[in-house]
Residue frames as a rotation matrix with the C-alpha (Angstrom) as fourth column:
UNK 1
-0.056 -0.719 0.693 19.93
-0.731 -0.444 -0.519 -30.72
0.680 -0.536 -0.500 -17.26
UNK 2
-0.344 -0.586 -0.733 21.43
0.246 0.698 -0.673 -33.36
0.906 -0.412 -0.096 -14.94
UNK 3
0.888 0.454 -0.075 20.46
0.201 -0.235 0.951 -33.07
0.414 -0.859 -0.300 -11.25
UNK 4
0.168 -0.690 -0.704 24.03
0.888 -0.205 0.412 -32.64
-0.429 -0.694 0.578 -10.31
UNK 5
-0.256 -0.461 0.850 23.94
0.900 -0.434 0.036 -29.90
0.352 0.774 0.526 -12.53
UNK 6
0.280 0.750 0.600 20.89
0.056 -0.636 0.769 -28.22
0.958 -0.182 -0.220 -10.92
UNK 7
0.545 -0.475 -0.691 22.70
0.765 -0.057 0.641 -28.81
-0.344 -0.878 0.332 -7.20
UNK 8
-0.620 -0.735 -0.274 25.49
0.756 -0.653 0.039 -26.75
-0.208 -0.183 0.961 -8.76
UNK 9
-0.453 -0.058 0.890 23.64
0.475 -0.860 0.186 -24.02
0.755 0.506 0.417 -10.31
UNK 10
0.689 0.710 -0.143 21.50
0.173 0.030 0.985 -23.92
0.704 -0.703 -0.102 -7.00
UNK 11
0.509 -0.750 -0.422 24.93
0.819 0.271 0.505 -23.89
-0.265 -0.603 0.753 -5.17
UNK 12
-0.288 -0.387 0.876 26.05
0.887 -0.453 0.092 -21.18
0.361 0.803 0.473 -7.83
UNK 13
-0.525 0.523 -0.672 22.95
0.269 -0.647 -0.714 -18.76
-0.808 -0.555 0.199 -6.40
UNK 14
-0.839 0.543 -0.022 21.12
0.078 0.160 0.984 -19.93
0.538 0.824 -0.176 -9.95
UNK 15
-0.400 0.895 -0.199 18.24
0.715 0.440 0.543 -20.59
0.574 0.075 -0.816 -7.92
UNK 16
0.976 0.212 0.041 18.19
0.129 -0.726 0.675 -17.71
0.173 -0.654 -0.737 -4.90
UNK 17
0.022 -0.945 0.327 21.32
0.250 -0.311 -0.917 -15.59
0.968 0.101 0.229 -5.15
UNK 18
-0.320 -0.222 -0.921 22.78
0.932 0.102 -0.348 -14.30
0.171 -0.970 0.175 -2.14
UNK 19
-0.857 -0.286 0.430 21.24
0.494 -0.696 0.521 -10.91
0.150 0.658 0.738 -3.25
UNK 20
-0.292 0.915 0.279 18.43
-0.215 -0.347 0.913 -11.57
0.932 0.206 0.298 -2.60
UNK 21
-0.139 -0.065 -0.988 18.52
0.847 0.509 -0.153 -12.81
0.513 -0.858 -0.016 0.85
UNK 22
-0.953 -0.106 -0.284 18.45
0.228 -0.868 -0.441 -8.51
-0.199 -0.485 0.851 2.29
UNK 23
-0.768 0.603 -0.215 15.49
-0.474 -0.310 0.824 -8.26
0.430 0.735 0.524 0.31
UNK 24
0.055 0.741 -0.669 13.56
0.154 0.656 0.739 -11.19
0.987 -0.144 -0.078 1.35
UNK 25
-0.625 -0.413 -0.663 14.64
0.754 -0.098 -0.650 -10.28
0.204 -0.905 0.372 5.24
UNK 26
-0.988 -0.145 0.061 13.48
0.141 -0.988 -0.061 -7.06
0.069 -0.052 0.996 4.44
UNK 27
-0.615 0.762 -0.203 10.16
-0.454 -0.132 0.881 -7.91
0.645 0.634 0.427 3.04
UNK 28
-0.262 0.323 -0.909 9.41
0.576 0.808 0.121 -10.63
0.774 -0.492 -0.398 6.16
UNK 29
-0.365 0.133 -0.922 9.92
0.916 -0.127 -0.381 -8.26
-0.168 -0.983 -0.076 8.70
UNK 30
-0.750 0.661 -0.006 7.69
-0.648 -0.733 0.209 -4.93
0.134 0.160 0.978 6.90
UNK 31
-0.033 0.869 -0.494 4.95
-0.033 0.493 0.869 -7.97
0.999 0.045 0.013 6.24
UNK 32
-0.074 0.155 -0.985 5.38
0.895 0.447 0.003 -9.09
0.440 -0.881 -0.171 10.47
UNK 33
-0.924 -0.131 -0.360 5.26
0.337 -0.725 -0.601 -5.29
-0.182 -0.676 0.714 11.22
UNK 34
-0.675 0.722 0.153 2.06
-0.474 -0.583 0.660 -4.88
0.566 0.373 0.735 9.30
UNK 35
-0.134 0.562 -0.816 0.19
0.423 0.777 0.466 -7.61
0.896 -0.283 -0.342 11.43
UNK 36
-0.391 -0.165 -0.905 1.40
0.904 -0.254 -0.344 -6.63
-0.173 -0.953 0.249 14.34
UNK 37
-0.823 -0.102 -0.559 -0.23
0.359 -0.855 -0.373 -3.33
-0.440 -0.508 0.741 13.25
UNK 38
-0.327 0.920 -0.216 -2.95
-0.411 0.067 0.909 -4.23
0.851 0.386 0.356 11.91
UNK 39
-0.135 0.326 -0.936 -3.52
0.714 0.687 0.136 -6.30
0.687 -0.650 -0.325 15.58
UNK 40
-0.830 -0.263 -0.491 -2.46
0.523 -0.671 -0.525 -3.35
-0.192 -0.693 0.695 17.52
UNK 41
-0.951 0.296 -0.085 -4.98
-0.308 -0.900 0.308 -1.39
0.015 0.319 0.947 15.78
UNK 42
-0.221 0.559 -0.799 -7.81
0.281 0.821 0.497 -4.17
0.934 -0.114 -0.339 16.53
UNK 43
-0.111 0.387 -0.915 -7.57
0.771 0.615 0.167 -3.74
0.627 -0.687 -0.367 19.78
UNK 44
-0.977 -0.171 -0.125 -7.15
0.209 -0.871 -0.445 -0.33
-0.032 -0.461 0.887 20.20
UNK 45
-0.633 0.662 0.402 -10.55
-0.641 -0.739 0.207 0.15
0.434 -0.127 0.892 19.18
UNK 46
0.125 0.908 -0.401 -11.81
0.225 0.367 0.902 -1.43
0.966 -0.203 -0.158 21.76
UNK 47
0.683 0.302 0.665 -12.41
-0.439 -0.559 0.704 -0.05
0.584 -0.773 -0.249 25.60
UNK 48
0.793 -0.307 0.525 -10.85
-0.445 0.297 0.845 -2.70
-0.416 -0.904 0.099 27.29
UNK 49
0.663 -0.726 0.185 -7.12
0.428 0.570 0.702 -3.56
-0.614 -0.386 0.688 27.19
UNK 50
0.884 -0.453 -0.115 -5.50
-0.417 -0.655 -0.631 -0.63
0.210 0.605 -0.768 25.79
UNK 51
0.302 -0.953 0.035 -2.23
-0.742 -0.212 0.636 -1.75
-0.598 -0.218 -0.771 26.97
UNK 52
0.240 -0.291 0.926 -2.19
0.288 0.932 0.218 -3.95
-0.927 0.215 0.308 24.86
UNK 53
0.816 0.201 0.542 -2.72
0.567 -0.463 -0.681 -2.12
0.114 0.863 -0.492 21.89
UNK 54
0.843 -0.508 -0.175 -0.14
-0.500 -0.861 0.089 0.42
-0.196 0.013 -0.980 23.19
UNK 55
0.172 -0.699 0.694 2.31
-0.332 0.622 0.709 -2.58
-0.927 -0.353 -0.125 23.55
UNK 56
0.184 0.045 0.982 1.57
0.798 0.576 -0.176 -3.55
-0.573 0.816 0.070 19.82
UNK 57
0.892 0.127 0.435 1.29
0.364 -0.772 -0.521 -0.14
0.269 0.623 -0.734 18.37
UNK 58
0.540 -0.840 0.056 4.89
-0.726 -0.431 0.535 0.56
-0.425 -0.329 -0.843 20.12
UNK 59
0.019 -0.525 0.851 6.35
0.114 0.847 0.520 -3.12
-0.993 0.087 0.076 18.71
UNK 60
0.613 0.484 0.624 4.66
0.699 0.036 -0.714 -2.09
-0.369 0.874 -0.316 15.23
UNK 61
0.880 -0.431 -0.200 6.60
-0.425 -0.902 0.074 1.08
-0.213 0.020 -0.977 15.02
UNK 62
0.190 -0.937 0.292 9.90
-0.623 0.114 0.774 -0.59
-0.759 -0.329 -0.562 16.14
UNK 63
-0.008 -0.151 0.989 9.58
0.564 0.816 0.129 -3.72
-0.826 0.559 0.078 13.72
UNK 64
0.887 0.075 0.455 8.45
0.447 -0.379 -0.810 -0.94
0.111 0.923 -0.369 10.49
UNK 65
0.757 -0.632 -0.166 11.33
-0.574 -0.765 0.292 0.79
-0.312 -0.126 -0.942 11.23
UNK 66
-0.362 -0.657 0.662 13.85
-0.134 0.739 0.660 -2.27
-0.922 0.150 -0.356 11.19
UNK 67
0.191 0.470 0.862 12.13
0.510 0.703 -0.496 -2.80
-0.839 0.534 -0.105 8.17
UNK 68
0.987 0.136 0.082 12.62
0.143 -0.541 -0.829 0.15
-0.069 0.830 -0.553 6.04
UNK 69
0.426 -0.878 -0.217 15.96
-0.629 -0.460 0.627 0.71
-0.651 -0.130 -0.748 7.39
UNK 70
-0.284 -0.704 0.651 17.17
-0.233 0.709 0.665 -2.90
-0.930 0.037 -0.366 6.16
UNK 71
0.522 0.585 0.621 15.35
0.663 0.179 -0.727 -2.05
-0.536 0.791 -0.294 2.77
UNK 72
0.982 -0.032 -0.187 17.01
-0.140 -0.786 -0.602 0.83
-0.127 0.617 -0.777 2.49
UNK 73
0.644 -0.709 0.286 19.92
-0.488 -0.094 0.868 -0.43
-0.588 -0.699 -0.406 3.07
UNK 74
0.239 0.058 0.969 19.50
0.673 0.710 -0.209 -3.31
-0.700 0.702 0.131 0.75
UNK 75
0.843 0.495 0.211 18.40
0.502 -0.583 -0.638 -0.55
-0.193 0.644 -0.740 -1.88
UNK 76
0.841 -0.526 -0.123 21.84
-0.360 -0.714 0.600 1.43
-0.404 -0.461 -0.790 -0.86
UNK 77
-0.213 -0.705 0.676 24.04
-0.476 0.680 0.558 -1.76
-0.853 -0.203 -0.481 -1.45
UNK 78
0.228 0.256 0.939 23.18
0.429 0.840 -0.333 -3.29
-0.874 0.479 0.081 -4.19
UNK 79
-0.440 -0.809 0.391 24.38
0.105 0.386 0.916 -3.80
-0.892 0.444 -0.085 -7.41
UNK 80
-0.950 0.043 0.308 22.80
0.282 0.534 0.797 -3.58
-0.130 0.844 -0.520 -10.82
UNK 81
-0.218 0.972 0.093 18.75
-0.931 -0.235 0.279 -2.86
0.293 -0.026 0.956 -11.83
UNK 82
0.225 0.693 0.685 15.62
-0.463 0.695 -0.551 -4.77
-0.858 -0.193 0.477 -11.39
UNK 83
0.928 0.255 -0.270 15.57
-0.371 0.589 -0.718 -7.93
-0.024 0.767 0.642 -13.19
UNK 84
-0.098 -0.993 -0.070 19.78
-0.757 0.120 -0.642 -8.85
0.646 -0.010 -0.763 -12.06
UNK 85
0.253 -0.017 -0.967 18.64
0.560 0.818 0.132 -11.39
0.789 -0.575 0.217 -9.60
UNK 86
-0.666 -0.739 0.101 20.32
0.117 -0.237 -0.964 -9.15
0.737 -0.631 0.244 -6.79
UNK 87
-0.374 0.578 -0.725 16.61
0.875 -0.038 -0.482 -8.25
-0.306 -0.815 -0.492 -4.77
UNK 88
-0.933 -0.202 0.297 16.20
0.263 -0.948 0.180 -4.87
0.245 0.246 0.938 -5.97
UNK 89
-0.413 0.907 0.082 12.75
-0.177 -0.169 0.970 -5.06
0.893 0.386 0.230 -6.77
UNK 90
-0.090 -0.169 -0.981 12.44
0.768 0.616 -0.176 -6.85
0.634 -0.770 0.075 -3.22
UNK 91
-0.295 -0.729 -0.617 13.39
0.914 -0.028 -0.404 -3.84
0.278 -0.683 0.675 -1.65
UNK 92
-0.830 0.359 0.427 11.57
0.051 -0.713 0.699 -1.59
0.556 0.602 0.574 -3.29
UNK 93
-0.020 0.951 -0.308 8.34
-0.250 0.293 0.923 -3.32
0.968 0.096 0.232 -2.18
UNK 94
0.188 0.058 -0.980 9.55
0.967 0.165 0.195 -3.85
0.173 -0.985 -0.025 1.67
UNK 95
-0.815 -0.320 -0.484 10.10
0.577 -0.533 -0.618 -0.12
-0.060 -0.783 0.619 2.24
UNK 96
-0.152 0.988 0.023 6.18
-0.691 -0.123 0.713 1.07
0.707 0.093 0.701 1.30
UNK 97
-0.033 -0.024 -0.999 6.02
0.518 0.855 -0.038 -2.29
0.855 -0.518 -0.016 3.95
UNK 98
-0.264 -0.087 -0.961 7.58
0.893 0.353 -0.277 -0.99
0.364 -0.931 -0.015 6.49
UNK 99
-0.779 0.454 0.432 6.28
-0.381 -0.890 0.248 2.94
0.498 0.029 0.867 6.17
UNK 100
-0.123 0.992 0.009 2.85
-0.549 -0.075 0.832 1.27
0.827 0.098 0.554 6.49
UNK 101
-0.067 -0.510 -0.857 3.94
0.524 0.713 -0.466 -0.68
0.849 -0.480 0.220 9.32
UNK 102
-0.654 -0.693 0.302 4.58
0.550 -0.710 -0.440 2.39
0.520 -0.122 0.846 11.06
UNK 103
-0.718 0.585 0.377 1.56
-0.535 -0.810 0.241 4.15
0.446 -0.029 0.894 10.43
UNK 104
0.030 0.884 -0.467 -0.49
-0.089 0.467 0.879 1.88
0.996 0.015 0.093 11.78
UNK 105
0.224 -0.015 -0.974 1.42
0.789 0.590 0.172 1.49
0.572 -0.808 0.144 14.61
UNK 106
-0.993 0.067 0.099 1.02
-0.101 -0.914 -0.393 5.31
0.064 -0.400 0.914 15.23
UNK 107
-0.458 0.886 0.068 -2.34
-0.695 -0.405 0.594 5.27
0.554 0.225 0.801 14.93
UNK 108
0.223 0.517 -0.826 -3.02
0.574 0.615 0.540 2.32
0.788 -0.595 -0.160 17.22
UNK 109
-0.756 -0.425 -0.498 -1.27
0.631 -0.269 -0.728 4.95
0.175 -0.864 0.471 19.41
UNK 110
-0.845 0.532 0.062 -3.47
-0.529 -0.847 0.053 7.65
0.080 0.012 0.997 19.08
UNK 111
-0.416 0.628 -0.658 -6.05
0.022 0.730 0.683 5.41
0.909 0.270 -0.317 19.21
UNK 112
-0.036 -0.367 -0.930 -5.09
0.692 0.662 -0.288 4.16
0.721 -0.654 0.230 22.41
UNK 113
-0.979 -0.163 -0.126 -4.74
0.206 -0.755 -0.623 8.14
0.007 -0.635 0.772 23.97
UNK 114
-0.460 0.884 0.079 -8.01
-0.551 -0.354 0.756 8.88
0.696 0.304 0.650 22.28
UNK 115
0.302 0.613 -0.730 -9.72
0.210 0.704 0.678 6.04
0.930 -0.358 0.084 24.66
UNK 116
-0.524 -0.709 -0.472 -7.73
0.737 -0.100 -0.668 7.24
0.426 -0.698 0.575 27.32
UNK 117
-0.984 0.169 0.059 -9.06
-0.171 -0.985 -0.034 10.77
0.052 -0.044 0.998 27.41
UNK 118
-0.141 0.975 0.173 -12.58
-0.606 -0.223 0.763 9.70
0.783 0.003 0.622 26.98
UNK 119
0.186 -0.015 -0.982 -12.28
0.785 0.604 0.140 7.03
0.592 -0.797 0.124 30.27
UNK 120
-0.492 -0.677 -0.547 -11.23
0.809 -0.123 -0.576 9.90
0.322 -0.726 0.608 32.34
């Protein structure tokens, strides 16, 4: 195959359809909610600077959410099975993402109250 050939099929959405593009979105922002709740939840268990933790463990929440929604959405929209090029599979795997997202970023809350309650 020709290199203009590969430009077109790359141009075509041979190489990353446009299908997949909800998917991968989807999957960045469950992965950037799990950090962020996996940080939140770092610092909750420690004494000093809950607000932070409350500040992450609220942001964690908000990002898993955006996440599953725009998974499910994907998941909702789309076209065809797994293995069509469209993301499916993608999507699948960002809304277990952003769930866990979530939970973490409850649980830096509770954290956070828990430390509360014993300071007081």
């Amino acid at each position: 195959m020709t290199s203009s050939a590969a430009l077109m099929a790359a141009a075509e959405g041979g190489a990353i359809g446009d299908g997949r593009t909800g998917a991968n979105l989807a999957l960045a922002v469950g992965v950037l909610g799990l950090v962020i709740g996996w940080l939140a939840l770092a610092r909750a268990g420690r004494r000093i600077s809950t607000g932070n933790a409350r500040t992450g463990g609220v942001a964690a929440i908000a990002v898993g959410t955006v996440g599953t929604g725009l998974a499910v959405l994907h998941l909702a929209t789309s076209s065809g099975g797994p293995g069509t090029g469209n993301g499916l599979v993608g999507a699948i795997v960002a809304v277990p993402l952003g769930l866990g997202a979530v939970l973490l970023g409850r649980r830096a809350l509770t954290r956070c109250r828990q430390a509360d309650r014993m300071t007081v």
